[in-house]
N, C-alpha and C positions, 0 to 999 in steps of 0.2 A: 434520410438518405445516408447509407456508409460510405467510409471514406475508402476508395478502390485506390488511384494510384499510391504509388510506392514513394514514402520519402528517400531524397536521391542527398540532403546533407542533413548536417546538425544544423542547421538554420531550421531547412523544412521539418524534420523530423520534432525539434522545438517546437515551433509552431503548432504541430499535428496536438501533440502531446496537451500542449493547452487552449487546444480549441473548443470553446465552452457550446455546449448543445444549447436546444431552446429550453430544454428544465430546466439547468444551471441558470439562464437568466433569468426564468420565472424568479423559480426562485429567490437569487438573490434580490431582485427586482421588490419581492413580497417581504422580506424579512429587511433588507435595509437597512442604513446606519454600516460606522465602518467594522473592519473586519482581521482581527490580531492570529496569525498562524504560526504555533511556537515548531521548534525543531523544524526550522523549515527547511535547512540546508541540505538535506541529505539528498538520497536518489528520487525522492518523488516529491518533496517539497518544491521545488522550484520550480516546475512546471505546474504543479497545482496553485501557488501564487501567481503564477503569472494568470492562470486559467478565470480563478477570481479576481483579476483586477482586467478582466478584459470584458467579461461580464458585468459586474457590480457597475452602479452609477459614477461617473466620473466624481460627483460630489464629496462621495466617499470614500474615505481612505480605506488601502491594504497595507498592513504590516507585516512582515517576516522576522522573526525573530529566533537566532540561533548563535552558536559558537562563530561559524562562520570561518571555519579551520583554511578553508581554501575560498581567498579571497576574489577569483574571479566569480564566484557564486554571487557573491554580494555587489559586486561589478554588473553582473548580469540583472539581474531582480533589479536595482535604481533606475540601469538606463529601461527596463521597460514599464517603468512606472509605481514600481512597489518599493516602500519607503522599509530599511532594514535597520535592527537592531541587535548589533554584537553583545549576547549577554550566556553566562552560565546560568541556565535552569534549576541546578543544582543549589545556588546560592538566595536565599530566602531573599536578602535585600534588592536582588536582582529582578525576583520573582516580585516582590511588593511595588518596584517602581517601573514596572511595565502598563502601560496605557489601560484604559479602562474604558474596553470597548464591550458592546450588547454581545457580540460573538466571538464564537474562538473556535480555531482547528488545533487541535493539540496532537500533533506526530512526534513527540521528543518520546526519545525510549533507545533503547542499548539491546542487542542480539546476541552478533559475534564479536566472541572475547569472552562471553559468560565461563567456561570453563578456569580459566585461565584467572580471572577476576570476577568471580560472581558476585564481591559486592559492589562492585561500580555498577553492574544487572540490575542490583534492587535499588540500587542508591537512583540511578537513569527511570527504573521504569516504573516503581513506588515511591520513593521518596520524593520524585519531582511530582507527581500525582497526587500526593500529598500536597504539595504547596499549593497548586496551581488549583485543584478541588476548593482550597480555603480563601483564595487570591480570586478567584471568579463565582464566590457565589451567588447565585440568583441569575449566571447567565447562562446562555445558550450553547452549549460547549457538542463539539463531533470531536472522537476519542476515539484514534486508531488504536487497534488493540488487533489480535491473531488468530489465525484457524487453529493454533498451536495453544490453545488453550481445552479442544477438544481430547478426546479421545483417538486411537485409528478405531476406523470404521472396517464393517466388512465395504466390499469393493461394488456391488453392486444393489447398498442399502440406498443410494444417491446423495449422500454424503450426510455431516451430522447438521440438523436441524436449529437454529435457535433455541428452540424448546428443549432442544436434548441435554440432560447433563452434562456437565463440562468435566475434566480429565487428565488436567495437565500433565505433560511427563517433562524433566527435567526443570532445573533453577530457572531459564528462561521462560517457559512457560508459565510456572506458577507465581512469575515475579509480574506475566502480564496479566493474569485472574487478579491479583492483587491491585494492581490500577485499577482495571475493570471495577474492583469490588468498592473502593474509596471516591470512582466518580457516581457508582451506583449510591453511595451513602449521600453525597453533595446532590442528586437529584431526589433523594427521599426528603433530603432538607430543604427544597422548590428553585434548585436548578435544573434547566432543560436538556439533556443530556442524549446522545444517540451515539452509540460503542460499536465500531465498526470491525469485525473480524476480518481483517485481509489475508488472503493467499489464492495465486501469487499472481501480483502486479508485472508486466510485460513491458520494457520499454524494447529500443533495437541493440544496445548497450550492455542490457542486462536480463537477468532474469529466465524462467527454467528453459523455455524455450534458443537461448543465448547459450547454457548452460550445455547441452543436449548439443549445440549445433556447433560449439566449439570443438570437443569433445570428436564428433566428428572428425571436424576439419585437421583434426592434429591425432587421429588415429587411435584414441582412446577409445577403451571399451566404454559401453552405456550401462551405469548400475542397476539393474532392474528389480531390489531386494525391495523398493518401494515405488509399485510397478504402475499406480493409477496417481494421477494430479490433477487439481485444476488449474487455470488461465485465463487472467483477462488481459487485455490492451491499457495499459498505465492511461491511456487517457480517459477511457470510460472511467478506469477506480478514480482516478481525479471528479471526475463530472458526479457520480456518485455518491461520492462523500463529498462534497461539496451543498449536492442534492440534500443530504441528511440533514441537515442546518433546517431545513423545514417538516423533519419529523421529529426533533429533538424532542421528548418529553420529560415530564416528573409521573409516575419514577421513569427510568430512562430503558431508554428503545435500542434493543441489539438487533444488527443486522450483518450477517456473513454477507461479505464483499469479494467475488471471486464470479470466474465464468459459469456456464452453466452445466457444464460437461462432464463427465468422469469423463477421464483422459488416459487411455494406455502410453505410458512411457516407451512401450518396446514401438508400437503403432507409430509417435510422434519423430523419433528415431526413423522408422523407414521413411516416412513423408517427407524429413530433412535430409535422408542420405538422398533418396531421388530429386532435390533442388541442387542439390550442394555436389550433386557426382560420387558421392562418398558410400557406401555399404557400410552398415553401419555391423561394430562387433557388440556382443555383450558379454555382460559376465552377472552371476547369480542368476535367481529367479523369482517370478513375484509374487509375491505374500499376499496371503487373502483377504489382507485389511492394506488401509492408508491413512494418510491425512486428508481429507478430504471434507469442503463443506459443501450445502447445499443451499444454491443461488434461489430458489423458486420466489422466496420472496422479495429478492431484491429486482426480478425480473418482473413481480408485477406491480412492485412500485415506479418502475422506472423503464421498462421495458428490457429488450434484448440487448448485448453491448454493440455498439455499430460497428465493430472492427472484427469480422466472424476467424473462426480459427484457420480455414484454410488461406484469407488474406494475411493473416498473421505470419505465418509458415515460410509463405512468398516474401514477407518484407523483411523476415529475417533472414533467411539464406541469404536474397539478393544483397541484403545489407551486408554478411560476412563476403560475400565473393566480389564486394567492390569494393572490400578493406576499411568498411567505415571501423570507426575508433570502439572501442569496447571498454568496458570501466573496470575488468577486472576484477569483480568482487560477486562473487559466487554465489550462490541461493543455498546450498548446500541441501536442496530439496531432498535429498537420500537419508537424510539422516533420521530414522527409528526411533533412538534413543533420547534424542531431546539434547543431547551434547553439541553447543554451539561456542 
């Protein structure tokens, strides 16, 4: 069953966010022992820690482990029962005296800023891939990594395939093929490994739908120069990759993590001005390719995501037109050229 009403706070909408399905329990249920999730801090870590520690046996421990820059984060994760640790990723002795659990979710990695600082890019998203590759060998590791390691597609190939070559454009991206390639070595050397392509994660906060609906609300044009995306609801990608933990293989198992849709921008644009009251303007036009991957296989590992796009649509208008809180920090999903 999907989840229909609307979250009405950051209470609820938390809660939604790591409400773990019955796979997630199988799961961790089957795989077992406790559970260390580094870069946990950011936009999607702490609802997927909480998701795994709501899940998993009480027995067993959940760790988060990150910088922890905004200390209500780490306030939040204790009191709902995930034990944290303040540490840089970056720092080898950091990395060597971190817990020595059977599993691990690794989301540490750097985005925006790449232009500006591209080697803190490689230093965040290989270098700490590096350590952390040689600090868990032999275990079972799920390794977020990006659609932006793709090529653009044309728009109605149904996005690029696991199988398909990969294409990075810009230092962000090929600094995440570079992870990619160091955790694919650490499972040719008999660690369990499962590399998750995300784009793009959906909370009510954030993300492109957020992005589009802001954008709106304050009378900005909609850029349409990269005019097709995908979408999923943050809490599926949480349940999903979480899920992955019991496809992890040697050598290791990629799977694009995203909705199942090719999605027209200009299309998503009208659906939110008719929520929002708003008409929406644009400016450019869209190009016959995108960023774009294709979900087929994660939908029949796992099924459809529960949170369909026209409910999505609904809970984010409703969510901007009763002024819930927004995080400010952009998707920058327009962006072509790889410059983040």
């Amino acid at each position: 069953m999907g989840v229909e009403s609307a979250p009405t706070s950051e209470a609820d909408l938390d809660e939604r966010l790591s409400r773990p399905t019955e796979g997630v329990i199988e799961v961790l249920q089957q795989q077992g022992g406790d559970l260390l999730l580094l870069g946990a801090g950011g936009k999607m870590g702490p609802s997927l820690a909480r998701m795994a520690r709501r899940a998993l046996d009480p027995r067993h421990r959940v760790v988060a482990v990150s910088r922890f820059s905004d200390p209500t984060a780490k306030t939040a994760l204790e009191a709902s029962g995930v034990e944290t640790i303040a540490a840089d990723l970056s720092d080898p002795a950091a990395v060597r005296a971190l817990p020595d659990f059977p599993s691990i979710i690794h989301m540490a990695g750097q985005k925006f800023g790449t232009s500006a600082a591209p080697h803190t890019t490689w230093l965040m998203n290989a270098g700490v891939a590096a350590l952390v590759s040689a600090r868990f060998s032999g275990r079972r590791l799920v390794v977020f990594s990006t659609g932006n390691v793709y090529p653009l597609v044309p728009i109605g190939s149904g996005g690029a395939r696991e199988s398909d070559p990969v294409g990075p454009v810009g230092e962000y991206a090929r600094s995440c093929l570079t992870r990619e390639r160091l955790f694919e070595t650490a499972a040719a050397a008999g660690s369990r490994v499962a590399i998750v392509r995300l784009n793009y994660a959906n909370d009510l906060r954030y993300g492109v739908l957020v992005d589009t609906a802001r954008r709106l609300w304050s009378g900005e044009p909609i850029p349409l120069t990269m005019g097709h995306v995908n979408v999923i609801w943050q809490g599926d990608a949480n349940a999903r990759a979480l899920q992955c933990l019991g496809i992890a293989g040697s050598p290791a198992t990629v799977l694009n993590l995203t909705g199942p849709e090719t999605l027209s921008v200009r299309r998503l644009a009208e659906e939110l001005g008719l929520r929002l009251g708003r008409p929406p303007r644009f400016e450019g036009t869209e190009a016959p390719d995108a960023l774009l991957s294709n979900a087929a296989r994660s939908v029949e590992l796992f099924g459809p995501p529960t949170v369909a796009l026209p409910t999505l649509l609904d809970w984010v208008a409703g969510w901007l037109l009763q002024g819930g809180r927004l995080l400010g920090k952009p998707t920058h999903f327009e962006e072509r050229a790889g410059r983040f």
